[in-house]
N, C-alpha and C positions, 0 to 999 in steps of 0.2 A: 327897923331901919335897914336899907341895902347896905349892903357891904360893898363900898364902891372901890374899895382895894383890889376884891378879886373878880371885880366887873374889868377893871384896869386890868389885873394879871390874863385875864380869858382874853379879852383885845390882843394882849403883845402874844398871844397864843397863837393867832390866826393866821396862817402862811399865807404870805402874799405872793402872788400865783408868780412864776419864773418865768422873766422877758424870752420872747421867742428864740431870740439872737441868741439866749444861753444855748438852743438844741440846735443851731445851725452856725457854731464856730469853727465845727470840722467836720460839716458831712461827708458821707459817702455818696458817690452817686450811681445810679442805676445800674451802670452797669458794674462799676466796685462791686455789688452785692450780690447780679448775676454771677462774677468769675469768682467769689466767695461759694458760691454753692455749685458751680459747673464747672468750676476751672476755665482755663484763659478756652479761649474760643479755637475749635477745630479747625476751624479754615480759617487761621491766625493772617495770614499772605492775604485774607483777600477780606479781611476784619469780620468774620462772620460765625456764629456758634453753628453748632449741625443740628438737624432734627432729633437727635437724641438731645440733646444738652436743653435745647428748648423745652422738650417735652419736662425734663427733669424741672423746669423752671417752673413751668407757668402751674405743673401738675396743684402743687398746694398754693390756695386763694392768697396767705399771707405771704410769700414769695414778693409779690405782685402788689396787692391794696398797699402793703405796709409800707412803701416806699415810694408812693404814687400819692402827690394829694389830691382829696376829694373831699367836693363839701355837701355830707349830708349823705342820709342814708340812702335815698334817690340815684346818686352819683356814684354811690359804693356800690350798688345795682349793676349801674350801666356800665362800671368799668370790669367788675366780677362779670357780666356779660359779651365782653370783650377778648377777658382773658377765657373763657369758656370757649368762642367762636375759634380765635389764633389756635389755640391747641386743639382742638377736634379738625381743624383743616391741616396742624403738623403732623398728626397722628396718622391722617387718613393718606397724607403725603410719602408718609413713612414705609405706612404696609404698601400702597403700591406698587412702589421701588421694591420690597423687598421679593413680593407675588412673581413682577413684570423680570427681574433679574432672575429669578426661578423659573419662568417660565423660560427663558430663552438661554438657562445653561446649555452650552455643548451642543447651539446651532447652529453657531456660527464658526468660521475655518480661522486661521491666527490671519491669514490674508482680509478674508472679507472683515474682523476688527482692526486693523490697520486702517483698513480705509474708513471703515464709520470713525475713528480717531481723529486721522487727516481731514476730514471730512468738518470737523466740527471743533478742531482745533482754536478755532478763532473765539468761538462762544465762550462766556462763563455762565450763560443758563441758557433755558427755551426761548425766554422771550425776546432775546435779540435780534430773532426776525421775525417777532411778530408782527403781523400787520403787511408783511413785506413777500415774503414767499411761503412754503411750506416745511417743514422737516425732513421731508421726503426729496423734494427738488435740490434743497442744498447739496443730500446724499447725490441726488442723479446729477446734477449738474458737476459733482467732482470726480462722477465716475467716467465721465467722457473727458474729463479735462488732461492736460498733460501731465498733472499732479499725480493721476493714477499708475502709478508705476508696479500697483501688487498685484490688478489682474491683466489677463487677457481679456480682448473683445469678447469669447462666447461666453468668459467665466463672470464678464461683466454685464452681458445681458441675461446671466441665470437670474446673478446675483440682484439683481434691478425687479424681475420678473418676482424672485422669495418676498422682497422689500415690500413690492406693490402689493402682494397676497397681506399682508400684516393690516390688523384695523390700523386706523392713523391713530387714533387715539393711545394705543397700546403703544405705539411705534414711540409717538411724543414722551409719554412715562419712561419706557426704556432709554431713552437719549436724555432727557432727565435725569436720570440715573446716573447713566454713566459721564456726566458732565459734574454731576453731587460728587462721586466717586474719585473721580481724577483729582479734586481737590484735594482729598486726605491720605491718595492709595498711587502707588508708582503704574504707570501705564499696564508693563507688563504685570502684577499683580491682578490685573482687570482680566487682562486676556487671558492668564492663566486660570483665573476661574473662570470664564465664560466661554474658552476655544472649546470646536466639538473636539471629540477624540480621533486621532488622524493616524 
């Protein structure tokens, strides 16, 4: 005969699985958990973490899946796929700035950084004139303007002629840079590392 005592007792055994609402009475959210592992964001004034802090984020998968719902292993894929692509393009953002700032220590005069500064003042990245003029032109077009007050005419047509010799490409990275850079770094800290020696 069953012992239907502890057929009963194994029943009241069985955990009835916990309403969802129990794991979401207090979550945290996304970004709660990035400034948990990165601390509050370096370019706090402008709500944005910097390329380092990213990196430190996205580096481990659970970072990321664990806080992201996905349904199915499919999804867990294409979102691990996602955060792979983001960080191999921060990464690769990262060294160039660091290369292109290397490249052009101690080329430039404290005058002719004044003016790439003035120059670009307005921007908080690249692409605010994209689409519209070039990098280069906004530089030439401030160096004839009245704004120019750091050089002279000839030192302003060397300085246009160095400009021009620069691939654009490199040129765009390097103003890149120093637009990343003014976000977390006092102007003169910029110049002082990049003025040539005079």
């Amino acid at each position: 005969m069953k012992n239907l005592s502890n057929g009963t007792n194994n029943r009241s055994r069985i955990r009835k699985p916990v309403p969802k609402k129990y794991f979401l009475s207090n979550p945290k959210s996304l970004i709660e958990r990035i400034i948990e592992i990165v601390g509050e964001p370096d370019y706090a004034e402008l709500n944005q973490f910097s390329d380092k802090q990213m990196i430190k984020f996205l580096d481990l998968k659970r970072n990321l899946s664990k806080h992201i719902l996905y349904k199915g292993e499919y999804e867990e894929k294409i979102l691990d796929g996602l955060r792979q692509g983001i960080l191999a393009l921060t990464k690769s953002r990262k060294r160039h700035h660091n290369e292109v700032l290397r490249q052009f220590k101690q080329i430039f005069s404290v005058k002719q950084l004044e003016c790439i500064f003035k120059a670009y003042n307005s921007l908080s990245n690249i692409n605010d004139c994209e689409g519209q003029t070039s990098l280069k032109d906004v530089l030439y077009e401030f160096l004839y303007s009245a704004d120019n007050v750091f050089l002279n005419s000839e030192d302003t047509e060397k300085f246009k002629k160095d400009i021009g010799d620069i691939n654009p490409i490199v040129f765009d990275v390097f103003i890149d840079s120093i637009l990343t850079l003014g976000k977390v770094k006092e102007k003169e800290d910029i110049i002082s590392h990049l003025k040539k020696a005079e």
